[in-house]
C-alpha positions, -999 to +999 in steps of 0.1 A: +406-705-037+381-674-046+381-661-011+420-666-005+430-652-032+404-617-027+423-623+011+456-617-004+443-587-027+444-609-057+420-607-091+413-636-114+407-627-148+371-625-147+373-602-117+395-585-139+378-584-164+345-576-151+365-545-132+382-528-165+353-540-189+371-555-208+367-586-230+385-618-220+409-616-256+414-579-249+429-589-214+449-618-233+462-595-256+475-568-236+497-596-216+509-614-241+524-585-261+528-565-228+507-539-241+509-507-214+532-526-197+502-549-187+521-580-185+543-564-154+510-570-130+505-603-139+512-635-112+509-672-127+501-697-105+499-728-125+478-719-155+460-694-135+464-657-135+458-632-114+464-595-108+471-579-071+446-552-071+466-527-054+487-523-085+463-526-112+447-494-096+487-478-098+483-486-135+452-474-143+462-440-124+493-440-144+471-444-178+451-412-176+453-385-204+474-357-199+462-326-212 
C-alpha cells in the first residue's frame, strides 16, 4: 500500500509527520479542529489518512510570515 500510495503523491501520517516535524497528537490536533485550515488536505480512506503532497507544500507556502 506504501509504494501506491507515494505512486499517487500521497503521505501517511508518519510521512507526514516525519516531513513537518511534528508530533503525531500535534498532527491530530490540527485536523480535528481544522487548525490552519489543515483538515482541508486530509483524504480518509478507511481509518487511514493521508495527505497529497503536492498540496501540503501549497500550504506550507501559504503559512510563511509576512513581514
Amino acid at each position: 500500500m506504501k509504494a501506491q500510495s507515494a505512486a499517487m503523491g500521497l503521505m501517511d501520517s508518519q510521512a507526514l509527520n516525519n516531513e513537518l516535524g511534528i508530533a503525531p497528537r500535534t498532527a491530530r490536533t490540527w485536523r480535528k479542529l481544522n487548525r490552519h485550515g489543515f483538515s482541508e488536505l486530509t483524504i480518509k480512506i478507511g481509518r487511514r489518512v493521508f495527505y497529497r503532497r503536492a498540496e501540503l507544500m501549497t500550504w506550507i507556502e501559504t503559512q510563511k510570515c509576512k513581514p
